[in-house]
TORLUM-574637 format. One line per 3 residues: number of its first residue (from 1); for each residue z, y, x of C-alpha. Coordinates in steps of 0.5 Angstrom, whole numbers, plus 2048, in hexadecimal, padded with zeros to 3 digits. Layout:
BEGIN
NUM	Z:Y:X | ...
END
This chain:
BEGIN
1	836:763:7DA | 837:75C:7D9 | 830:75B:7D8
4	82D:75F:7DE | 831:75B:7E2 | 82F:755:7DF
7	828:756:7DF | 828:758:7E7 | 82C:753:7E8
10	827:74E:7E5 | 821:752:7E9 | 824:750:7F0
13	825:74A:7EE | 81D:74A:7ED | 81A:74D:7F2
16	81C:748:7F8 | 819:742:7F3 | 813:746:7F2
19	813:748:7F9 | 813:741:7FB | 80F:73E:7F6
22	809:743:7F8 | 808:741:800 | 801:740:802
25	802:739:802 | 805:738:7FC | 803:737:7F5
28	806:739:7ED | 805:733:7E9 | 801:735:7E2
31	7FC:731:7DD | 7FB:72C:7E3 | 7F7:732:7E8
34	7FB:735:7EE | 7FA:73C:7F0 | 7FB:73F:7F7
37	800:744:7F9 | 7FE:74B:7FA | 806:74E:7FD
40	806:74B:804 | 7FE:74B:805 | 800:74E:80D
43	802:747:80F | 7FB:744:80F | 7F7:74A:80C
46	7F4:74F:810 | 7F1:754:80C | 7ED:758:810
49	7E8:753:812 | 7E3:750:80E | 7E2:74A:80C
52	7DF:745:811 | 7E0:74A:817 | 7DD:748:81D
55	7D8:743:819 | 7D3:744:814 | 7D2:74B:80F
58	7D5:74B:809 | 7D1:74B:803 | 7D2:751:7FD
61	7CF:751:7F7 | 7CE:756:7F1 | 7CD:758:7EC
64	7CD:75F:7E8 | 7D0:761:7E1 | 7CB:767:7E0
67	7D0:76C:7DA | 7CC:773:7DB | 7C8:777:7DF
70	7C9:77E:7DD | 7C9:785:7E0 | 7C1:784:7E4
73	7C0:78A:7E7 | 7BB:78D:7EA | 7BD:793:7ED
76	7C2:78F:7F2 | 7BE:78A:7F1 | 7C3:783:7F0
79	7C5:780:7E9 | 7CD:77E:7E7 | 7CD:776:7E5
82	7D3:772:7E2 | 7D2:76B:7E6 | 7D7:764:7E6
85	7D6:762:7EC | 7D7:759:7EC | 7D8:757:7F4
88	7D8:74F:7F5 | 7DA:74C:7FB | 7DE:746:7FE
91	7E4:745:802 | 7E6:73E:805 | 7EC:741:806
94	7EE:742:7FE | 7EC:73A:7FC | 7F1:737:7F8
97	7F1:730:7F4 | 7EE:72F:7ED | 7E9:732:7E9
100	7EB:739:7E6 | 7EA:740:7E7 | 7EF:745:7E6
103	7F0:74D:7E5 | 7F4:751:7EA | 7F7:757:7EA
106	7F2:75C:7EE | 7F8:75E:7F2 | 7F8:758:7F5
109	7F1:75A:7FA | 7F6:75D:7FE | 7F8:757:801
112	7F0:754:801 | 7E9:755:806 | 7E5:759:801
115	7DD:75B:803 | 7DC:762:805 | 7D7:764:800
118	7D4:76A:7FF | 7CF:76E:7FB | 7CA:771:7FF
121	7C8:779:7FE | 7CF:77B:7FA | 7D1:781:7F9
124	7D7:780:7F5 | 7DA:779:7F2 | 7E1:778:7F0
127	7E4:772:7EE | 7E6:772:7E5 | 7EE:771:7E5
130	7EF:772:7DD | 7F4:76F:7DA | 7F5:76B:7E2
133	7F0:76A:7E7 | 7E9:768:7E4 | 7E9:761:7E9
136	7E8:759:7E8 | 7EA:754:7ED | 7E9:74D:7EC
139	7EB:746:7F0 | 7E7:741:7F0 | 7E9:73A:7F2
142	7E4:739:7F7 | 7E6:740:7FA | 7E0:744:7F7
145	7E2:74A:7F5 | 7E0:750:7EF | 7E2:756:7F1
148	7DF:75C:7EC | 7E0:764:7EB | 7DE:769:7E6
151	7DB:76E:7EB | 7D9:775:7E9 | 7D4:778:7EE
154	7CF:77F:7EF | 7C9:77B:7F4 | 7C3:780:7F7
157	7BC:77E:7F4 | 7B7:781:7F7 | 7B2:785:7F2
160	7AA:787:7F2 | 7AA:78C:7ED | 7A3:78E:7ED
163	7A1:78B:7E7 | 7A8:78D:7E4 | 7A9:78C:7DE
166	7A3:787:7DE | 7A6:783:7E4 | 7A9:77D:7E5
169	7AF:77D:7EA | 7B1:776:7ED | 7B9:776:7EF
172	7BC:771:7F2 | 7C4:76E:7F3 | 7C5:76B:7FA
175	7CA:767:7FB | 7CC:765:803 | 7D2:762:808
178	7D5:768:80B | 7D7:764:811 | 7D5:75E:811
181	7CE:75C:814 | 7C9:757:811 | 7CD:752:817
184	7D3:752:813 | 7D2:753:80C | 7CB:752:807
187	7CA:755:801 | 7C6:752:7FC | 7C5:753:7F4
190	7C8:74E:7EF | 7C3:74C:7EA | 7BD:751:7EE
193	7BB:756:7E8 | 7BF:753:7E3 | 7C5:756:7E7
196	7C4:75D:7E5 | 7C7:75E:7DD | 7C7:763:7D9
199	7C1:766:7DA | 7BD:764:7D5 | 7C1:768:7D0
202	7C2:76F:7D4 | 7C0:774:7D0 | 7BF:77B:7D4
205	7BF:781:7D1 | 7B8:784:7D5 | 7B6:77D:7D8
208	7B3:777:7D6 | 7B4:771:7DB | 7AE:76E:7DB
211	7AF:768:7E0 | 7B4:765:7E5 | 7B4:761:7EB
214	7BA:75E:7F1 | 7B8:75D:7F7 | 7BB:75B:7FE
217	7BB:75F:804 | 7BE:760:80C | 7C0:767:80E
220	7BF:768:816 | 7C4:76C:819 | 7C7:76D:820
223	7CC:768:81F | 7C8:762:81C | 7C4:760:816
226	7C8:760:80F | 7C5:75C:809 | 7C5:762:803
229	7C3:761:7FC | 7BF:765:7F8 | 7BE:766:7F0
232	7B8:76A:7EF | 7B6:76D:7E9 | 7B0:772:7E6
235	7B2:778:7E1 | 7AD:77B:7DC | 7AE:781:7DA
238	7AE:783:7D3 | 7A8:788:7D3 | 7A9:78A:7CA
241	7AF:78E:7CC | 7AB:793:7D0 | 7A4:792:7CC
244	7A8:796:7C6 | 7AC:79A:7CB | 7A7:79D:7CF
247	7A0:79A:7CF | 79F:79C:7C8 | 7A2:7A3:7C8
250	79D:7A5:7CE | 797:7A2:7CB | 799:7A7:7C4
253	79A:7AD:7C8 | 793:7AB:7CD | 790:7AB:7C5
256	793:7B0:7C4 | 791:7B5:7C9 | 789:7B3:7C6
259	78A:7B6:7BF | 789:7BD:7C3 | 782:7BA:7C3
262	780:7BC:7BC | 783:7C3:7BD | 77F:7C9:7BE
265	77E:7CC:7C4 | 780:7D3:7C1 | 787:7CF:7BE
268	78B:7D1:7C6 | 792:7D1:7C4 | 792:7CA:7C1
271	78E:7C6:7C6 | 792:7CA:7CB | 797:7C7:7C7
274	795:7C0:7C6 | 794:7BF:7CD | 79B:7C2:7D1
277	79E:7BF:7CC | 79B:7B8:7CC | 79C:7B9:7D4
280	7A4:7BB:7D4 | 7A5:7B5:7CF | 7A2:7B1:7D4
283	7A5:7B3:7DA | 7AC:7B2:7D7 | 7AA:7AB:7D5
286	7A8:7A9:7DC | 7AE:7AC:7DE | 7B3:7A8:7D9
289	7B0:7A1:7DB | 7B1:7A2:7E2 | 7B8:7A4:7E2
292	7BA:79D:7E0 | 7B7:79A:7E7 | 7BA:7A1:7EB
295	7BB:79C:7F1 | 7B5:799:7F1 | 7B0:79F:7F1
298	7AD:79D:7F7 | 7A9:797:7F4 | 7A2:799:7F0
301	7A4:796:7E9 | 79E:794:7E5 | 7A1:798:7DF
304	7A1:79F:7E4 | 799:79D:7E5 | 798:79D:7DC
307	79D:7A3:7DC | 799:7A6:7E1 | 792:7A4:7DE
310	795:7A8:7D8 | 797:7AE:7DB | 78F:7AE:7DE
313	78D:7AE:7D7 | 792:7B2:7D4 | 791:7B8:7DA
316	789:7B7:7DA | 788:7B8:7D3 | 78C:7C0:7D4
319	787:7C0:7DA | 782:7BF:7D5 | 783:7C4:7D0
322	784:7C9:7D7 | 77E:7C8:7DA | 77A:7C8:7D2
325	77E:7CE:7D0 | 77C:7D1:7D7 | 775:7D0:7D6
328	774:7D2:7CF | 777:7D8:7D2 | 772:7D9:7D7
331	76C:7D9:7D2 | 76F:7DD:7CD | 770:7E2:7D4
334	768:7E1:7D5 | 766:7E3:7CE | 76A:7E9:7CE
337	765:7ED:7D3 | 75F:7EB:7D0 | 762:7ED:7C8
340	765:7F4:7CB | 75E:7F8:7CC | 75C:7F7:7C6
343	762:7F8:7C2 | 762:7FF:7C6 | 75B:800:7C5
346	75D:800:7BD | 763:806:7BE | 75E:809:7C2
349	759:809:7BD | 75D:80D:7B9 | 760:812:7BC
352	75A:814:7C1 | 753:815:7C1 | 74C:812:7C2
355	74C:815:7C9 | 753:814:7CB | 752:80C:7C9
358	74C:80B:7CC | 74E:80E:7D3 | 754:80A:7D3
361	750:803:7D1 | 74B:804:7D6 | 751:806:7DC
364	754:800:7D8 | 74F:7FB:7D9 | 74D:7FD:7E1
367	755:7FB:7E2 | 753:7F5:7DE | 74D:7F3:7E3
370	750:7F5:7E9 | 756:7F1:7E7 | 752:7EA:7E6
373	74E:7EB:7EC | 754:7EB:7F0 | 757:7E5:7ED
376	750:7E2:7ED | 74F:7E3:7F5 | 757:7E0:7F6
379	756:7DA:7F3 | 74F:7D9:7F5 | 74E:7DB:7FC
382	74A:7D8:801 | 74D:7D6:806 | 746:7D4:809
385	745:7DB:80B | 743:7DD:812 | 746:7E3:812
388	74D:7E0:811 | 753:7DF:816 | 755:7D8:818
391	75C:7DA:815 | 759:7DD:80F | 756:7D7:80E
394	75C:7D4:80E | 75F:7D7:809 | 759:7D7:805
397	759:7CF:804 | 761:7CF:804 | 760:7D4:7FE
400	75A:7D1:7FA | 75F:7CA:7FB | 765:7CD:7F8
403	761:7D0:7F1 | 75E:7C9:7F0 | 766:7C6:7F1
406	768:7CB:7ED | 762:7CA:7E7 | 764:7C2:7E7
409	76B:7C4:7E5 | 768:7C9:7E0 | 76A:7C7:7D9
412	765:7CA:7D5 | 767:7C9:7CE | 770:7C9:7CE
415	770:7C5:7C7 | 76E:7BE:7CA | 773:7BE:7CF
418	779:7BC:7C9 | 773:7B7:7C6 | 772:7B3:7CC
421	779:7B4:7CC | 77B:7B1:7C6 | 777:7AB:7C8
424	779:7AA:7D0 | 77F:7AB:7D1 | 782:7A5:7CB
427	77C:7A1:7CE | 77F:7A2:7D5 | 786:7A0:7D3
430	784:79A:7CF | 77F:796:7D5 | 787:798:7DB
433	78B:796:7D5 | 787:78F:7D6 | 787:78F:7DD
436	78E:791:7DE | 791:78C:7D9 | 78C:786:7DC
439	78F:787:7E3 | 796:787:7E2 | 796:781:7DE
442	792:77D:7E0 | 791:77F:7E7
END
């Protein structure tokens, strides 16, 4: 008991000498260097105006601590970036004898004129505050002032995803005076590139930064021009991952879908196999890669055009067997005519007559000739003749036309479509993948 009252007493007893010790025009005495008084600022401080108000702009400088940039997502089209932020600038107001600087508490900017910064396309920042507020205030003995801040923030980048995942996507964090006009307030960069730290050390999970650059710039807006900052700089994606992922599985089951080829024509359930299956398993890979950008859909990506490509070769080879199997099936149909009299004629041989065989091979036969001239006067009609209407004519020429069409697209010999096959389709294949791969490269 007797020592909290000691100790309140001794505490009254020091808050009027402090109180009067840290008047605005008072200085504490230590190592030689005065320090100015931050307890009565309201007596010759006006925190509301800026520096040099109704004179010339105050100039700011900065400069960035670059500790992550995580999170770029291309669904919502921004990336999330850890930054210090380092705010130069200089108050005439806070000049004070000698040449030292020193270290404040950040509470202090309460009672001071601090620039309105901020950053241009956020959507999501908050100041760190573990274990206390992550701020720095520093006074210097000509006034200058160093304010800085760990900021982390969520900032919008526009992405051209076209080429995705061969693309290159340029991001920019922008840094602009909220309410102050170029008339009240200039910003600048401290050292021009060297202002940026931190990049050269970022290691990203799917990127690659391949450049950066600062810039000065001015936004127009109703209300006046105001100077903006910007640090751009250029991601390049990671495309190893999505070789393994994606491109090398379509290329197998393109492959895949080509070993039909070297099956017979009669082997139908293991084509047919093959080809559903190789067709399922590459619409489920399509699928799959498109279900990590569900939100970005509307672009054509470049790896939609090779899946895409894979599917064509994928399903043209089950065409192929279709249009082959098709074919072998109308010979064989067309063979069968000609070899099923004479096998009749042989049961006949020996279960009838001389004169029941001879009759029915000479009715047989005027069938035959009776049945050739009509197909023989359908085909090579003369549409010259005069005894003919204009609208037999007609129908003649459209007739003659469509047998030579369908004679062009006659396959002949069934078994030489899986030999052009075998060597077409890879060849095809390989002279796009040249062509794909050079244009989103290099183009």
């Amino acid at each position: 008991m007797f020592c909290r009252c000691f100790s309140f007493f001794g505490l009254c007893l020091f808050l009027p000498t402090q109180r009067s010790s840290l008047g605005h025009g008072s200085s504490l005495q230590g190592r030689g260097t005065s320090v100015p008084g931050f307890e009565n600022l309201t007596a010759g401080y006006n925190k509301y105006l800026r520096p040099n108000f109704g004179g010339e702009p105050v100039q700011i400088a900065m400069s960035l601590d670059i500790a992550s940039i995580s999170s770029v997502s291309e669904s919502d089209m921004d990336y999330t970036a850890t930054i210090s932020l380092w705010q130069r600038w200089t108050d005439p107001r806070l000049v004070f004898r000698g040449n030292g600087s020193f270290t404040l508490d950040a509470r202090l900017l309460e009672l001071l004129w601090v620039p309105d910064t901020y950053i241009v396309g956020s959507k999501r920042s908050f100041l760190h505050d573990v274990t206390v507020g992550n701020r720095l205030l520093r006074l210097f003995s000509n006034g200058t002032v160093l304010y800085a801040s760990r900021i982390t923030t969520t900032v919008a980048c526009n992405m051209d995803l076209s080429k995705y995942p061969m693309d290159t996507q340029t991001c920019r964090l922008q840094l602009e005076s909220w309410g102050y006009d170029e008339s009240d307030v200039t910003l600048a960069w401290l050292w021009g590139n060297s202002s940026v730290r931190g990049m050269d050390e970022l290691r990203l999970a799917r990127f690659r930064l391949q450049r950066y650059h600062t810039l000065l710039a001015s936004s127009r807006h109703g209300t006046g021009i105001y100077p903006r900052l910007i640090l751009q700089f250029e991601l390049r994606r990671n495309v190893l991952y999505f070789i393994l992922e994606t491109y090398v599985p379509s290329t197998l089951l393109v492959m895949l879908s080509w070993v039909s080829f070297w099956i017979t024509l009669d082997s139908v359930p293991a084509r047919t196999c093959i080809g559903v299956t190789t067709v399922l398993s590459m619409t489920t890979l399509m699928i799959g890669s498109r279900s990590s950008l569900s939100k970005t859909n509307c672009f054509i990506k470049a790896i939609d055009v090779y899946l895409g490509i894979c599917f064509s070769f994928i399903f043209g080879a089950l065409v192929e067997y279709a249009v082959a199997h098709y074919s072998s099936s109308q010979k064989c149909a067309a063979e069968v005519p000609q070899e099923g009299p004479a096998n009749e004629l042989a049961e006949e041989m020996e279960e009838v007559n001389i004169t029941n065989i001879l009759n029915n091979s000479i009715t047989s036969y005027k069938q035959k000739i009776s049945f050739t001239s009509i197909e023989i006067s359908s085909d090579n009609v003369n549409c010259s003749d005069l005894t003919m209407k204009s609208h037999e004519k007609i129908k003649c020429v459209l007739r003659n036309k469509m047998h030579r069409i369908i004679g062009y697209f006659t396959i002949q010999n069934p078994g030489n479509v899986d030999h052009y096959s075998k060597l077409l389709f890879p060849l095809f294949f390989m002279v796009i993948n040249v062509f794909y791969w050079t244009y989103y490269l290099y183009f």
